[in-house]
FIZA-742404 format. One record per residue (C-alpha): x, y, z. Coordinates in steps of 0.1 Angstrom, whole numbers, plus 5000, padded with zeros to 4 digits. Layout:
N
SITE  east  north    up
SITE     X      Y     Z
...
END
This chain:
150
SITE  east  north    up
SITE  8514   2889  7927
SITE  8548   2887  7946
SITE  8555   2855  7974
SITE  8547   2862  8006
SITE  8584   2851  8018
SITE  8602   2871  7996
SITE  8633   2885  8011
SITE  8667   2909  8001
SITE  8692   2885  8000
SITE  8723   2906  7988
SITE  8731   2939  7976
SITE  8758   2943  7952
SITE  8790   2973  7959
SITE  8809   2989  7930
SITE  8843   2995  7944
SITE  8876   3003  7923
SITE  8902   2984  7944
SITE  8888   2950  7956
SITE  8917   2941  7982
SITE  8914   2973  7993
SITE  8875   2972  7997
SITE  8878   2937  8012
SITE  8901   2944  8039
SITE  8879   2974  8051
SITE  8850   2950  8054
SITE  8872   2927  8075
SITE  8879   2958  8097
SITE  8841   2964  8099
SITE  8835   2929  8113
SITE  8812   2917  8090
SITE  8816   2880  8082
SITE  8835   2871  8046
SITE  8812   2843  8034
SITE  8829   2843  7997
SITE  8863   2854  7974
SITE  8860   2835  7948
SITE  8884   2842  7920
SITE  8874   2829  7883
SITE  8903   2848  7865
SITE  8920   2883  7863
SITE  8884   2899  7849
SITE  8863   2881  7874
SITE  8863   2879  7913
SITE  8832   2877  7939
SITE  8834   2887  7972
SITE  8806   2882  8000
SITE  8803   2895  8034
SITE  8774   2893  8058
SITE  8771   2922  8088
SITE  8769   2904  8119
SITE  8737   2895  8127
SITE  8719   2903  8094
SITE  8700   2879  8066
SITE  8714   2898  8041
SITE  8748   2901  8025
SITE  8773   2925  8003
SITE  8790   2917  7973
SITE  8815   2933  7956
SITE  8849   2925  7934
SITE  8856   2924  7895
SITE  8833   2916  7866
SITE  8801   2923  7886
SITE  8786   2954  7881
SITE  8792   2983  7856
SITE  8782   3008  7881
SITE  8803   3036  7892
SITE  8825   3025  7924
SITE  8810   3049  7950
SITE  8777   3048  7938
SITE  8754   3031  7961
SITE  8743   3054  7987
SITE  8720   3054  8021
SITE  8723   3016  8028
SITE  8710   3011  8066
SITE  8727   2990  8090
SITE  8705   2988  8122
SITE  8718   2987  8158
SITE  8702   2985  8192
SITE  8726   3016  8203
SITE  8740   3043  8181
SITE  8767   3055  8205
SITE  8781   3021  8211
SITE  8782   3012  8173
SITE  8795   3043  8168
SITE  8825   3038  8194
SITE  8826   3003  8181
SITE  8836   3013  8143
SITE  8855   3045  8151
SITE  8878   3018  8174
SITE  8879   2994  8143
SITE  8899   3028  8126
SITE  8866   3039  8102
SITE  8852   3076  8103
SITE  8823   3080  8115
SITE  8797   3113  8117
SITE  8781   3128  8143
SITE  8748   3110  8156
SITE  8722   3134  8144
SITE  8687   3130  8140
SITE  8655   3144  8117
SITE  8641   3178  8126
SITE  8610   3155  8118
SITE  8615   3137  8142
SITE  8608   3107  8108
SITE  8634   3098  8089
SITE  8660   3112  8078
SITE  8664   3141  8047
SITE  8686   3139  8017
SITE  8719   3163  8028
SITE  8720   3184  8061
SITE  8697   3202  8060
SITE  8671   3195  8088
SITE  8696   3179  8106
SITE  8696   3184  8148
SITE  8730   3164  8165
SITE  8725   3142  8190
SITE  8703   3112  8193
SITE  8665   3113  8186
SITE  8645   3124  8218
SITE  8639   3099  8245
SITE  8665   3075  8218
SITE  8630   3071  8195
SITE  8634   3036  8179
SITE  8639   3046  8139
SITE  8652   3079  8148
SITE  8688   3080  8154
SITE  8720   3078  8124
SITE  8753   3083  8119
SITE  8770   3082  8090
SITE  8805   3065  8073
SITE  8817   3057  8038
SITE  8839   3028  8029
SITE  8871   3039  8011
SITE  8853   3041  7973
SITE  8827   3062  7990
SITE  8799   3035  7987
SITE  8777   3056  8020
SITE  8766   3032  8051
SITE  8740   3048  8078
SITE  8738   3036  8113
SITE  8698   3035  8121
SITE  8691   3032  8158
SITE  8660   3006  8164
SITE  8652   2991  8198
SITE  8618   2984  8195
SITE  8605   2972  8160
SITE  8571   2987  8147
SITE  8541   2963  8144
SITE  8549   2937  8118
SITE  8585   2943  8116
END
């Protein structure tokens, strides 16, 4: 049986170029918590989105994983556009908003996707998407209003 508290803390990043990496956080706003260098094989870096619990990490010596590799990660804000504006200002590409032909979440590739925002701006039904420069892939979520026991 798993604790009733449990909770993501962090999620690690496989980039190639950790100055690089790093300095594209910065420009994302989210809050560097860590660099800590150990020696020339091993460096941890930590940021924290604003507002979130949970944290990145990436740098060298951490991961064997492919830089690029970790895909779909949610960052959720109260309004799309906005956060969109806000990142595209802050010099980072940013998609289209889009959202589901479901009108649920959204589907692997392109597919069923309609642009604009969800009707009637749906909580859980809005996204736009943006890579950093390794290609990990980030996707805007719009919520406004939380679903029971969120």
């Amino acid at each position: 049986m798993l604790p009733m508290d449990m909770k993501l803390e962090v999620l690690v990043l496989p980039v190639s170029d950790v100055d690089r990496a790093k300095a594209f956080y910065e420009r994302l706003g989210f809050r560097l918590d860590i660099d800590y260098v150990g020696s020339d094989t091993y460096r941890v870096i930590q940021f924290t989105p604003p507002g979130s619990e949970a944290s990145i990490i990436l740098g060298t010596g951490i991961t064997n994983a492919p830089a690029g590799s970790v895909q779909k990660l949610h960052l959720v804000v109260t309004d799309i556009v906005a956060a969109r504006d806000d990142l595209i200002a802050r010099g980072v590409e940013v998609g289209e908003v889009f959202h589901d032909a479901t009108g649920i979440f959204h589907h692997a590739g392109t597919e069923e996707r309609v642009a604009g925002p969800a009707p009637q701006r749906a909580s859980y039904g809005s996204f736009a998407e943006f890579s950093d420069p390794d290609g990990n892939g980030w996707v805007l979520q719009e919520i406004t209003q939380k679903a029971p026991g969120r």
